[in-house]
Structures are given as structure tokens and as C-alpha cells.
N, C-alpha and C positions, 0 to 999 in steps of 0.2 A: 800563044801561051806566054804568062808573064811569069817572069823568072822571080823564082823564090831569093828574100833578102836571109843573109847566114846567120845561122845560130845566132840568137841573144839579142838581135837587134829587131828595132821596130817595122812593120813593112811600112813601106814609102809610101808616102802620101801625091797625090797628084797636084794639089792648091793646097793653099793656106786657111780658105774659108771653109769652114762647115758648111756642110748639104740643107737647106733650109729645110728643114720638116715641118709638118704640120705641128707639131708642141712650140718649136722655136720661133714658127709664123704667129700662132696665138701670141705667145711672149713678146714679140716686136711688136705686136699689134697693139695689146696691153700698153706695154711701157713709152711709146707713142701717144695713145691717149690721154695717161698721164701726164703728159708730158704738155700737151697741145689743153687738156682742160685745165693744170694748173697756172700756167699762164695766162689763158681766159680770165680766171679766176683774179689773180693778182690784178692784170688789167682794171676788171671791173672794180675792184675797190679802190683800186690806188689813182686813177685816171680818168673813168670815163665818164662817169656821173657830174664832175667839178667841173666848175666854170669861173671864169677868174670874174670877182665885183669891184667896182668901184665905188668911192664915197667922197666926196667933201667936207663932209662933218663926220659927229662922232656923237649916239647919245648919250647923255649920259642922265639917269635918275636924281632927281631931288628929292630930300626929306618931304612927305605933304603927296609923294606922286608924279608929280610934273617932272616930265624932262625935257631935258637942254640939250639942243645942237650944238659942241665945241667945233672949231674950225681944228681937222686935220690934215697934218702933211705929211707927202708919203705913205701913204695908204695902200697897201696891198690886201688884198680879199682874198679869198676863194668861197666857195657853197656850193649846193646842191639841193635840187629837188626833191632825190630821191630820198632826203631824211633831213628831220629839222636840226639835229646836231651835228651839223655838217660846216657849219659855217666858221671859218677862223682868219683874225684879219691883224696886223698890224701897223700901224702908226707914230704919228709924234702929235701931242698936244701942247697947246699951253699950258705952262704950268696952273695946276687945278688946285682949290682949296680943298682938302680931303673932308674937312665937317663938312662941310655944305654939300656934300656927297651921299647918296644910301648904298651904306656898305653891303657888303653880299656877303652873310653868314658862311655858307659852304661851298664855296668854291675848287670848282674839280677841272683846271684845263683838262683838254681833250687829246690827245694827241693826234695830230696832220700826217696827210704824208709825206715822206722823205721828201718830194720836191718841194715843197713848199717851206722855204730852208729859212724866213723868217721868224716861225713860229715853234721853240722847242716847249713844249708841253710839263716836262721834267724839270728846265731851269726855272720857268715861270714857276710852277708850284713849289717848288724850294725856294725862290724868293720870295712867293707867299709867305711861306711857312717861319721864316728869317726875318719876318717883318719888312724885309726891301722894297716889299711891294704892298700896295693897297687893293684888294679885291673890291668893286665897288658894282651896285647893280646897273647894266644898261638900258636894256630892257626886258619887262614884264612878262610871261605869258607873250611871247613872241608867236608862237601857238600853242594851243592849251597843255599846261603841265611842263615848256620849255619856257627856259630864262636866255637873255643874253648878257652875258657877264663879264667886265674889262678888268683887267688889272691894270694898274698906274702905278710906274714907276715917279722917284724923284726925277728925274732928268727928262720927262717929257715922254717915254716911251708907254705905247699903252697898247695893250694885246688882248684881241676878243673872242671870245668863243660862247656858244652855246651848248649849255647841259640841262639837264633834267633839273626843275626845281626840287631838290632833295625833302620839299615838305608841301609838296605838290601832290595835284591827284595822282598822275602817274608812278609816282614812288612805292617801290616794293617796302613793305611793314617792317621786313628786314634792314633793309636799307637806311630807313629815317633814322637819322641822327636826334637823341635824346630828347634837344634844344625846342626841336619841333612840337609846333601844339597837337593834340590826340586828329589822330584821324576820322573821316567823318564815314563811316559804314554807307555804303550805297545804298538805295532804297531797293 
């Protein structure tokens, strides 16, 4: 027989841990999976699709169409298979003449992941936007309705990404910026 605890006080517990029940089992189970698919989750965007690229040059577009291999240095890459806007690279060029360049109307860096600590997406675009920098096209229709797009800094620094050509077939009607010529109705 277990002796009664006195007036007012709690009875004594034997351990510290609750008794696992069936609702608490479910709950750990739960918050477990949570736990093991959001991390999956983060993995798979952030990590495992990328692959690091290299390059030796740099394109870049002419007025007319044609483009030019610039010789770059220090080139760091990334991309992926698993989607054409995946690719973001930085570099140093020679210094470029920006006319003899085909600017890139709408330029939307992309933002990278966190590892990839040479490419901020937010600085680039405010140095777009500040005039610091030159958006200029790289390449075309990289695959259909994707652009690749550098910005050139004065100082040789040039940073690439691809985005959606925003007056491209791909582009939601929403989305087209003004500038853009009428879109063509599919058949």
C-alpha cells in the first residue's frame, strides 16, 4: 500500500517523464516528420540539384545578334538541370564598351542560395537600378522563352543570371511590362 501525500500537496510522481500514450506517440510522430520532410525539403532547393560550372569566357551579345566570347577571370558558376533559371555566375572582365553592347531592357537578378556568397541578387539590382551597373544581354533564348542576362559593373565585375524573357512567350500577360510589343495569341 502507498502512503497517502498530506493535505494540499501534490501526489508524488515516480519520474520526470510523462507516460508515452498513444496521442503523445501520434504527436512525436508528427512533429518528427515535420521535422525530417522540412529539411528534405530545404536540402532539395538549396543543394542538391546545383552543380558548380566553369568557363573561360563570358558572352556577351552585339547590336546585329552576334555574340562575343570576352575572356573571364575568376569565374565561379553554379546551375542545374533541374530548371533553366538556375544558372548564376560571377566574374571579372575586361573592361567593356557598354554601346557596342545589347542592353537588356528588364532585368530581374534571381536570387542564389545562401552558399553561393558571390552573387547577392538585391545589391546587383539596386545597382541596376542606381545606374552602377549596366544590364546587358548575354544570351538569347538559352531555351525557349529563357534569356541570359550579365550586369557589368565599371570596375570589371560582371554577374549572370538567367530569367524569363519578360516579353517572351513564356511570360504571364500579367506580368509583361508596358514596353513590350502585343503578344501573339496561340493558334
Amino acid at each position: 500500500m502507498t502512503a497517502r501525500p498530506p493535505p494540499g500537496q501534490p501526489p508524488a510522481r515516480a519520474g520526470l517523464v510523462a507516460p508515452l500514450t498513444p496521442a503523445r506517440l501520434l504527436v512525436l510522430g508528427l512533429l518528427l516528420t515535420a521535422l525530417v520532410a522540412g529539411a528534405a525539403m530545404w536540402w532539395l532547393q538549396t543543394r542538391a540539384f546545383y552543380r558548380e560550372v566553369s568557363a573561360d569566357a563570358v558572352l556577351l551579345a552585339r547590336p546585329g545578334g552576334a555574340a562575343e566570347a570576352v575572356p573571364a577571370e575568376g569565374f565561379r558558376g553554379i546551375d542545374s538541370d533541374s530548371s533553366p533559371i538556375r544558372f548564376r555566375a560571377c566574374a571579372t572582365l575586361p573592361p567593356q564598351d557598354p554601346v557596342a553592347l545589347l542592353p537588356y531592357p528588364f532585368p530581374r537578378p534571381l536570387v542564389a542560395p545562401g552558399w553561393f556568397d558571390c552573387f547577392d541578387a538585391r545589391a546587383i539590382g539596386e545597382a541596376l537600378e542606381r545606374g552602377e551597373a549596366r544590364a546587358v544581354l548575354s544570351e538569347a533564348g538559352v531555351v525557349r522563352g529563357v534569356d541570359r542576362v550579365a550586369a557589368l559593373f565599371p570596375d570589371g565585375r560582371v554577374f549572370l543570371w538567367t530569367q524569363l524573357d519578360p516579353c517572351g512567350p513564356l511570360a504571364e500577360e500579367s506580368d509583361r511590362p508596358r514596353a513590350c510589343p502585343p503578344s501573339e495569341s496561340p493558334p
